[in-house]
NURODREN-569482 format. One record per residue: x, y, z of N, C-alpha, C in turn; residue in one letter. Coordinates in steps of 0.02 Angstrom, whole numbers, plus 50000, padded with zeros to 5 digits. Layout:
<atoms>
X/Y/Z/X/Y/Z/X/Y/Z/A
...
</atoms>
This chain:
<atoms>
50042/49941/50000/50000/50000/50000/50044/50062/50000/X
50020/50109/49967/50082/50171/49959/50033/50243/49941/X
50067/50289/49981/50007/50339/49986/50053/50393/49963/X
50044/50420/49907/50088/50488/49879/50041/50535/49904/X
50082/50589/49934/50049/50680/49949/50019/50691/49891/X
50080/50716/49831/50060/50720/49766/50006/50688/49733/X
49999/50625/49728/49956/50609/49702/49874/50592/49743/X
49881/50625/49807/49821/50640/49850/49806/50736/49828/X
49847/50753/49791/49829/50832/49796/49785/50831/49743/X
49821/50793/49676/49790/50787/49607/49719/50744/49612/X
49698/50696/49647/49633/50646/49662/49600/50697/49714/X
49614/50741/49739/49576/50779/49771/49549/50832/49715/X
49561/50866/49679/49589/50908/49625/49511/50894/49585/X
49544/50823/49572/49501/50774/49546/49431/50773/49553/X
49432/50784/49602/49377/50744/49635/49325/50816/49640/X
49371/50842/49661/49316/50930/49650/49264/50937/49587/X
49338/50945/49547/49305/50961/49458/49252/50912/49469/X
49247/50830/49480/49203/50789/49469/49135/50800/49507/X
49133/50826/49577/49077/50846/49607/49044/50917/49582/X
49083/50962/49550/49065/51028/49523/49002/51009/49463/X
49026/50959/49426/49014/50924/49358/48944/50920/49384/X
48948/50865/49417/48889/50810/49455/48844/50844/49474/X
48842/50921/49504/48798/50955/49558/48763/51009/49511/X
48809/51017/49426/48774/51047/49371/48709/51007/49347/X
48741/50938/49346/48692/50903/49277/48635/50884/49339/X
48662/50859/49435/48598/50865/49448/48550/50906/49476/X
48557/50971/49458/48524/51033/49462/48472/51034/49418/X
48495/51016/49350/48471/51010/49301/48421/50956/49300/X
48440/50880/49309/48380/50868/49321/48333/50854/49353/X
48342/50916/49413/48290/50912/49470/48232/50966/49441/X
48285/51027/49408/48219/51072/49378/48181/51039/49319/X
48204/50978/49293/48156/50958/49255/48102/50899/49290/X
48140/50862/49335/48095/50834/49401/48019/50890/49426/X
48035/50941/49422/48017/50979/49460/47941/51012/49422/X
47948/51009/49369/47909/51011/49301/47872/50961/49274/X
47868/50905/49299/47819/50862/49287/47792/50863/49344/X
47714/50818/49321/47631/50798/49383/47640/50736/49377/X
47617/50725/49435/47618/50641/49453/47528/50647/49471/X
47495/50580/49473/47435/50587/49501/47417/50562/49570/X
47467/50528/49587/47476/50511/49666/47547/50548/49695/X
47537/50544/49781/47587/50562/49802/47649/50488/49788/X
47617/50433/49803/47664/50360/49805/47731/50390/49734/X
47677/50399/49676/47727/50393/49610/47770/50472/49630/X
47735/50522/49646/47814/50567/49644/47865/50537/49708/X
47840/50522/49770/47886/50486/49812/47943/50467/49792/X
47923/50413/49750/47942/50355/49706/48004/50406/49647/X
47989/50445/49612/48034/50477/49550/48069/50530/49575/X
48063/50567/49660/48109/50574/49689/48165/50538/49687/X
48149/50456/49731/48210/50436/49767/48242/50401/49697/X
48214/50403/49650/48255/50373/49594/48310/50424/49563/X
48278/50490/49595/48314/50530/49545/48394/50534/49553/X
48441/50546/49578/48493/50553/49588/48507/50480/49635/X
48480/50411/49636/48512/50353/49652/48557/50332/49636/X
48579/50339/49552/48637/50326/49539/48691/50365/49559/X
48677/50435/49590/48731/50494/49594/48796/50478/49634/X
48868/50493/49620/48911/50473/49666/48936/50522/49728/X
48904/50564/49717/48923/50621/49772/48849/50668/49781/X
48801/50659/49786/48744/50690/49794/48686/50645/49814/X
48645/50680/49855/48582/50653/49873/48515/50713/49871/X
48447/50688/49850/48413/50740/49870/48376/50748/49940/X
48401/50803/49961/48377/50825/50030/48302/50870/50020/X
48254/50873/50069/48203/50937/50090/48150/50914/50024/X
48146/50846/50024/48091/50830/49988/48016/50848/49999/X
47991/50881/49955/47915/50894/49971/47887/50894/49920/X
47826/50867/49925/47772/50825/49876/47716/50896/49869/X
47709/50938/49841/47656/50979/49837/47586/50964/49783/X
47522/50990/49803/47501/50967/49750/47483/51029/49724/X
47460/51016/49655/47435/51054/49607/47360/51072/49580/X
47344/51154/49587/47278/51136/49584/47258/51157/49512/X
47236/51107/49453/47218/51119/49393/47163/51166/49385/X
47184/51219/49334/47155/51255/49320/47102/51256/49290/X
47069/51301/49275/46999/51294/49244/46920/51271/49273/X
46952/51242/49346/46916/51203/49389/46894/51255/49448/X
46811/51218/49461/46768/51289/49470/46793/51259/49555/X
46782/51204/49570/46778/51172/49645/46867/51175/49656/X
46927/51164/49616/46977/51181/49642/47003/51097/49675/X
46994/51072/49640/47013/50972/49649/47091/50976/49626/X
47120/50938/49691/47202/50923/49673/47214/50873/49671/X
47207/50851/49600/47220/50781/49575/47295/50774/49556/X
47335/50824/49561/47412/50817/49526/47484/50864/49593/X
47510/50830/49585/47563/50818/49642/47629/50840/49591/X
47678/50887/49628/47733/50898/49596/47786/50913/49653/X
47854/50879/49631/47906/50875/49667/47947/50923/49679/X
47982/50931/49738/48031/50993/49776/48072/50965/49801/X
48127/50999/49785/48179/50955/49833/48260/51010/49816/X
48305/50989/49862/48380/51015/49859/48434/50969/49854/X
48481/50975/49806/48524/50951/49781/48564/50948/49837/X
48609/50924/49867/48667/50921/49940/48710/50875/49920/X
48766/50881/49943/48823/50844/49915/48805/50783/49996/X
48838/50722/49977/48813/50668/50032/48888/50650/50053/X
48878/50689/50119/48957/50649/50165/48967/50570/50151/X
48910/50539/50162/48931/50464/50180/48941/50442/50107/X
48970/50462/50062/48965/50442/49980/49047/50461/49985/X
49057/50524/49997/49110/50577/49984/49185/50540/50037/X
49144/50542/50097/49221/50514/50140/49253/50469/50116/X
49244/50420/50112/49288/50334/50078/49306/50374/50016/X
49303/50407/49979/49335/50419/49907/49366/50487/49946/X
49373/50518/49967/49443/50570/50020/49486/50518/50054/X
49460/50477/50088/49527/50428/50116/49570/50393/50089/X
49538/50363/50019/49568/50336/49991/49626/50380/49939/X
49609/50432/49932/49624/50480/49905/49696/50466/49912/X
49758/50463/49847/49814/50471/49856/49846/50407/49880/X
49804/50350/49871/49829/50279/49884/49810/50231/49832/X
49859/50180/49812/49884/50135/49786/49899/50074/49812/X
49889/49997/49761/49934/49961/49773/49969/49944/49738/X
50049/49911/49737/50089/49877/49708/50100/49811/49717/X
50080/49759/49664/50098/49707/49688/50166/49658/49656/X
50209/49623/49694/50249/49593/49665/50250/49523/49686/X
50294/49471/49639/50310/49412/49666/50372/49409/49709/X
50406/49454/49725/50476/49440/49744/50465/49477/49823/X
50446/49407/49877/50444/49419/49922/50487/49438/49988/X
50538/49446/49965/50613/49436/50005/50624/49526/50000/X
50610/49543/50054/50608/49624/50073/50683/49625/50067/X
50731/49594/50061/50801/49624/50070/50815/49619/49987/X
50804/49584/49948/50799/49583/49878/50773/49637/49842/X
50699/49648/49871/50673/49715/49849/50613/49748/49892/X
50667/49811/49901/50629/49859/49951/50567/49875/49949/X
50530/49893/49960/50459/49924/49972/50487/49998/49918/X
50531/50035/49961/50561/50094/49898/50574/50071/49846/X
50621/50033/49828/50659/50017/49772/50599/49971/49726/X
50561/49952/49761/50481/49933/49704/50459/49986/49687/X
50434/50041/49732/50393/50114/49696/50458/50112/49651/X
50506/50143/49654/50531/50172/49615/50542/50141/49533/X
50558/50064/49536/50503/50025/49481/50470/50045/49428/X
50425/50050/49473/50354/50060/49456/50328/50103/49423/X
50361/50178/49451/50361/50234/49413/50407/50243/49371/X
50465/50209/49342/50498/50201/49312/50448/50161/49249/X
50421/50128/49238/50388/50091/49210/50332/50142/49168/X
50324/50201/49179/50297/50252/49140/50327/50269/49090/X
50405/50287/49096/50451/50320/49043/50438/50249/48985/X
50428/50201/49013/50454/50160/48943/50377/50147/48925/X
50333/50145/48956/50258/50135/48924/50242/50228/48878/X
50256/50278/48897/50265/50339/48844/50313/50305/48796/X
50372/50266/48804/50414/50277/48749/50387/50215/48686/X
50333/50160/48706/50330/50118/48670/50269/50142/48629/X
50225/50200/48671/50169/50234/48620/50213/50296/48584/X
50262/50322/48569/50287/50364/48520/50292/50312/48475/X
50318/50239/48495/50352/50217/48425/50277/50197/48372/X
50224/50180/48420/50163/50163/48407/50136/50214/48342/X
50171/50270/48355/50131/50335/48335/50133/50338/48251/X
50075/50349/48221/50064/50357/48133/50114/50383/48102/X
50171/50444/48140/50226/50470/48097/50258/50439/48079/X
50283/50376/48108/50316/50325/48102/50307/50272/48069/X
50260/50254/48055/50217/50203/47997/50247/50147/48005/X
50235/50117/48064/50250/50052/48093/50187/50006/48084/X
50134/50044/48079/50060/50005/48069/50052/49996/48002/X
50098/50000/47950/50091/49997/47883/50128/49924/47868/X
50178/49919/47913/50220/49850/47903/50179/49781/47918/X
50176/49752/47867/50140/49690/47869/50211/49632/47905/X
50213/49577/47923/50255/49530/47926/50206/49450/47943/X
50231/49406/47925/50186/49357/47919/50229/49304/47960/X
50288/49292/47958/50316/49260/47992/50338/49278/48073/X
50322/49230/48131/50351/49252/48193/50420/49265/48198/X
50463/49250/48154/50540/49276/48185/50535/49341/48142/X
50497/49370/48098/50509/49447/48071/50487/49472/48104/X
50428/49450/48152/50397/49488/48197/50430/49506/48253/X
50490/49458/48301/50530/49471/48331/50588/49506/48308/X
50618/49497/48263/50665/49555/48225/50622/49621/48221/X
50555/49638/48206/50538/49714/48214/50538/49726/48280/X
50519/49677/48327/50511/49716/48387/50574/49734/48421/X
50649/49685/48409/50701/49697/48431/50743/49767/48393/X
50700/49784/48334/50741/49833/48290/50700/49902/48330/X
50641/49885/48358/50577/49962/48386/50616/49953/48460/X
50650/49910/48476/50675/49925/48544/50740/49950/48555/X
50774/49930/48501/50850/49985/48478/50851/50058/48468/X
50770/50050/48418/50771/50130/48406/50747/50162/48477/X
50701/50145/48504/50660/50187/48566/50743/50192/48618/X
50802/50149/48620/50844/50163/48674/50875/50220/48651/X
50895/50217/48567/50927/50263/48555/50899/50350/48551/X
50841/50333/48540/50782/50382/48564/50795/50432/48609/X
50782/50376/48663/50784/50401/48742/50853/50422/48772/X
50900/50405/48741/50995/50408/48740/50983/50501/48713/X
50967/50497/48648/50984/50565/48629/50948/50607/48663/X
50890/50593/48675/50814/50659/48714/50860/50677/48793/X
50880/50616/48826/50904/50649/48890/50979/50665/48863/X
51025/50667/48838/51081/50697/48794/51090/50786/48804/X
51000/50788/48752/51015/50844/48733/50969/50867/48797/X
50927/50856/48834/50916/50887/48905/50959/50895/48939/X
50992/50854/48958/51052/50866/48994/51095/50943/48970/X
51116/50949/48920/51145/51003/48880/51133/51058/48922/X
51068/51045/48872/51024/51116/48900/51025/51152/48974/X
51009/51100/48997/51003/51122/49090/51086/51144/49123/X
51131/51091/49077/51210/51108/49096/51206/51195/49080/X
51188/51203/49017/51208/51281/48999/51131/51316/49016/X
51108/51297/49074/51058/51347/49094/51008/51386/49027/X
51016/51332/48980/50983/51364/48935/50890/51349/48900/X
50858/51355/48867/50808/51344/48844/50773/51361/48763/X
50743/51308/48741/50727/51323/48672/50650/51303/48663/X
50618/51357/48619/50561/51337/48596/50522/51274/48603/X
50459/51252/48624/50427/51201/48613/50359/51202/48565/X
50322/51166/48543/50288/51155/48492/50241/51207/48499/X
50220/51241/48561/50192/51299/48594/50216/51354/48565/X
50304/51358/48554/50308/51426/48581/50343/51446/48624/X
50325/51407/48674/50369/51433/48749/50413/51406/48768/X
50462/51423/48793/50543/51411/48809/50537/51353/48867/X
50572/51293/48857/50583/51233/48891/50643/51207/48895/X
50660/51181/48934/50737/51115/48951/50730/51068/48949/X
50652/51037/48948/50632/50966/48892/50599/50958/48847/X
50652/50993/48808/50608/50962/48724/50594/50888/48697/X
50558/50863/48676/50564/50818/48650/50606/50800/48598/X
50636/50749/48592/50684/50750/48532/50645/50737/48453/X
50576/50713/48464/50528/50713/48400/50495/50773/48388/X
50491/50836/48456/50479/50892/48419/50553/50927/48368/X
50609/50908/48397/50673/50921/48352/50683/50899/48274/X
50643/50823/48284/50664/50783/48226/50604/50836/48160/X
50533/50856/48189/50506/50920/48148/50547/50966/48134/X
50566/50997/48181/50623/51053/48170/50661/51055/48105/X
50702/51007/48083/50749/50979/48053/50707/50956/48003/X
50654/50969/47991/50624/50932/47918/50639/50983/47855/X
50643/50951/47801/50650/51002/47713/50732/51008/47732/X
50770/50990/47756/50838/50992/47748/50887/50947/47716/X
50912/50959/47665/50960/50913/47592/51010/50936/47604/X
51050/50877/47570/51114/50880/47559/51124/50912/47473/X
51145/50956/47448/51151/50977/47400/51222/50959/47376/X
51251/50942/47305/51312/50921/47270/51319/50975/47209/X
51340/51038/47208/51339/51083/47154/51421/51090/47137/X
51430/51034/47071/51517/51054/47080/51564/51039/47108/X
51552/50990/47135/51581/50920/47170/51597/50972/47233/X
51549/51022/47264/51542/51052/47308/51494/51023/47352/X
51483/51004/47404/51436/50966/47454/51425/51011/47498/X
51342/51042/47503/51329/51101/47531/51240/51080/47582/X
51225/51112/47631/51178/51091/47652/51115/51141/47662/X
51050/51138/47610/51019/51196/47606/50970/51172/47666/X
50939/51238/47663/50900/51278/47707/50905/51256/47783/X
50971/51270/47811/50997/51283/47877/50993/51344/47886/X
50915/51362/47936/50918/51406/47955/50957/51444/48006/X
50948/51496/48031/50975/51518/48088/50942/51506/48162/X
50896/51494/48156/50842/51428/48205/50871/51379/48207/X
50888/51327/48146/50914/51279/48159/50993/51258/48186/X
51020/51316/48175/51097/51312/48191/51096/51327/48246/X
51027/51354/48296/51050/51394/48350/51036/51299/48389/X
50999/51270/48378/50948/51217/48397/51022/51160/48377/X
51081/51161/48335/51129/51107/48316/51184/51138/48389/X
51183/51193/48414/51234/51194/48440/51225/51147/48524/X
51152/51122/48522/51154/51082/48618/51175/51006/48573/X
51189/51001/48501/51184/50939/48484/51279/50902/48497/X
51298/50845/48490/51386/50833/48515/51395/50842/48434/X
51489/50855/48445/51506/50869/48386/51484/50800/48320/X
51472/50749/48325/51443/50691/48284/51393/50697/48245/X
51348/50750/48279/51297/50752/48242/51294/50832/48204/X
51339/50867/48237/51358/50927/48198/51379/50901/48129/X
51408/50869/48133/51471/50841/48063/51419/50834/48013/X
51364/50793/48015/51310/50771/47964/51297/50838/47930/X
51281/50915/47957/51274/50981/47956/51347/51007/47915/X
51403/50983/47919/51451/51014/47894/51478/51082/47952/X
51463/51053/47991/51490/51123/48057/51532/51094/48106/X
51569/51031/48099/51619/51019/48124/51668/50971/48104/X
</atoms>
């Protein structure tokens, strides 16, 4: 069992927006509750307590059954009944989802606490995010990995060992050139706009798009290197400058 602050701030967070939501739509349909005749008191009783039963954070409170006296009528007979009531958020719904708030479990087979810590499992665990993001980039349509047919199981293992070379080398260059950055206190554009120290290295690989190698004259020249892009080659090591002709 493992209880993050952090992630009790965000499920609390959570949990607001979700009761804010809940206390709109059942506002809503109490004023339309509220707008229909019933001809007994039993049936509005009854389309009260149905109304918000399913609700996860609300109950209706200050129920009252009024009746209605139809118009047109000389004697004034109240054959029709209409519902009242107040929306209230319900403690006994709400507490157990606050306590739980900001807790987890982890489970493992490796029962030998000196083998692996209670820490050294979280840390695991959340480790286990970076590579589930890194296996949906490779997933991603730019890449046109969903275009490759293979029919045989060992091509199928050769793609997956070739998508697991690329995603290390991936993840090798992205923290590379983060690292850089943060060394020289510096920051560059993100797909936004706004100045960051973790770029993605696939918003870079855009960056770098429409750029050729040109041969004019047994001259080898490299067009449209901008001055954006040269500013964006200098967090890169001299190896990959060289491809650029700048080192």
């Amino acid at each position: 069992m493992v209880e993050s602050q952090k992630r009790r701030e965000s499920d609390l967070k959570k949990l607001t927006k979700n009761i804010q939501k809940e206390a709109t739509e059942a506002s809503k349909q109490l004023r339309q509750l509220s707008r229909q005749t019933f001809a007994c008191i039993p049936d509005a009783q009854g389309a009260a307590q149905k109304l918000l039963k399913k609700s996860k954070y609300h109950h209706l409170t200050n129920i009252q059954i009024e009746p209605v006296v139809k118009k047109h009528i000389t004697d004034s007979t109240t054959d029709a009944y209409q519902v009242r009531g107040t929306v209230s958020l319900c403690e006994q719904k709400i507490q157990p989802i606050r306590s739980c708030a900001g807790r987890f479990i982890i489970a493992t087979n490796v029962l030998n606490e000196e083998v692996l810590t209670a820490e050294e499992m979280l840390s695991k665990y959340k480790g286990q995010q970076a590579v589930e993001r890194g296996f949906r980039f490779l997933k991603d349509p730019m890449f046109l990995t969903n275009s490759v047919f293979l029919k045989s199981p060992e091509r199928i293992e050769a793609l997956g060992l070739i998508m697991g070379l690329c995603l290390l080398v991936y993840t090798l260059g992205q923290r590379q050139l983060r690292q850089t950055l943060q060394r020289r206190q510096a920051k560059i554009p993100n797909q936004l706009g706004r100045l960051t120290d973790r770029p993605t290295l696939r918003w870079l690989f855009q960056c770098f798009q429409s750029i050729h190698v040109l041969v004019v004259r047994q001259s080898v020249e490299i067009s449209n290197l901008t001055d954006e892009r040269l500013s964006l080659l200098k967090f890169f090591p001299p190896a990959c400058q060289r491809y650029y002709l700048l080192s």
